[in-house]
N, C-alpha and C positions, 0 to 999 in steps of 0.2 A: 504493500500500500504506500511507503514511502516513497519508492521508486512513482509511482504513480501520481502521486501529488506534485512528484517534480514536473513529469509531465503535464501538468495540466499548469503549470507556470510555464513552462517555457517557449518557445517556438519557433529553435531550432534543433531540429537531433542532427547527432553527427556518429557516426558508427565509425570506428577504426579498428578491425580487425586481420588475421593474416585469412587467407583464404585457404581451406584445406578440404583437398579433394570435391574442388569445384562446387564448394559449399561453406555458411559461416563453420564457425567452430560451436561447437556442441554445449558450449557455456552461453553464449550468446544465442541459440536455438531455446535453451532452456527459458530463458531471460522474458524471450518475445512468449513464451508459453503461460508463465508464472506472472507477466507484468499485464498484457496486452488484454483481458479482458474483458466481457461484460459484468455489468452494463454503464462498466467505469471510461472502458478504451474505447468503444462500440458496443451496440445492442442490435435486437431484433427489430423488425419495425411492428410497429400494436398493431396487429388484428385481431378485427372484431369475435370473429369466431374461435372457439375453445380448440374445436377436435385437432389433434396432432399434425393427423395428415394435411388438413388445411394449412395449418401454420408452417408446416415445413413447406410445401412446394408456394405458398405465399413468399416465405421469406427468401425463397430462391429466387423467385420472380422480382421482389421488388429491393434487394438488394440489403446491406447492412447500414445501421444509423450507426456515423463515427461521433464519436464523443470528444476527441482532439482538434475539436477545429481551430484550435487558437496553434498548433505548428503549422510552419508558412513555410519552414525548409528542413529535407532532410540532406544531409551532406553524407557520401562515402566514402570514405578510403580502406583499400586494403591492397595487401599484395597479394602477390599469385607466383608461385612455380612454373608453369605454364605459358607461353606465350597469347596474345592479344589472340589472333586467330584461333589455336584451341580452348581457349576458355568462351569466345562467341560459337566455336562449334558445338562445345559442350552445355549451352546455355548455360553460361555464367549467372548457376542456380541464386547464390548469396545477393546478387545485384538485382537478381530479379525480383524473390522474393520482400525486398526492400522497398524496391522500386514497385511492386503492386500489388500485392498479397497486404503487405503489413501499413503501406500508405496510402491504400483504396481503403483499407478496412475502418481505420482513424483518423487518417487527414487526407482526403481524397484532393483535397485543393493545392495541396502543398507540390513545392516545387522538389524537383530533384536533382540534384548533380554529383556526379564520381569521378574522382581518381584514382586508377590503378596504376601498381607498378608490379607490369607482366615481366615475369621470366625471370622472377629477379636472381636465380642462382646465376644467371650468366650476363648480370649488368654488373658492371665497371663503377669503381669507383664516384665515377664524374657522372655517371649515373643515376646513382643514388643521390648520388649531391641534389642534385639539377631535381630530382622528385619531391626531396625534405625542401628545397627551394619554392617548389612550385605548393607546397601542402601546408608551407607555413603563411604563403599570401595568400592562401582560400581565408582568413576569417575578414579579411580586408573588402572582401568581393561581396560578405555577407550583409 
């Protein structure tokens, strides 16, 4: 619930984690499980009728009420093992589910942006430079 309250002050997330096996890490999957809830993060929408069956294909049809609408941006950064092209072949699972799973379900308005740094076992020094470069002037842009 604390973690939640944060939420509902704040309105920007910003997620930075490493990326493994084309997906977040399993602390971070827990996190969205334990935090993201109804009918604090999102709810159902009220229909009038009780019986199950309606409420269920109801609320597929008309979609989830987000409860965050006060986040206006969520930011990513993470790395990846992986190069740019197999992590888009692999659908780059962690960015997506960011980008619409967990920001359609609580702030559907909110904006999105990422940066990754692919492949990084075989990026060079000046490489990584140039990323922590480029990741320390993301709060400038916010």
């Amino acid at each position: 619930r604390d973690h939640l309250r944060l939420l509902q002050w704040c309105d920007t997330l910003v997620f930075v984690y490493p990326t493994w096996w084309m997906n977040v890490p399993g602390i971070l999957k827990g996190w969205f499980d334990r935090t993201l809830l109804p009918p604090l993060a999102w709810d159902f929408p009220a229909i009038e009728d009780n019986k199950a069956e309606v409420k269920a294909s109801s609320a597929a049809m008309l979609g989830l009420v987000p409860r965050l609408d006060n986040i206006e941006r969520i930011v990513g950064i993470s790395t990846y093992g992986a190069t740019q092209a197999q992590v888009t072949l692999a659908g780059d699972n962690g960015r997506r589910m960011i980008s619409n799973a967990v920001r359609h379900s609580i702030c559907p308005n909110a904006s999105v942006s990422w940066l990754g740094l692919y492949g990084m076992d075989f990026v060079n020094e000046e490489g990584r430079r140039s990323f922590l470069d480029t990741v320390r002037g993301r709060p400038k842009d916010l």
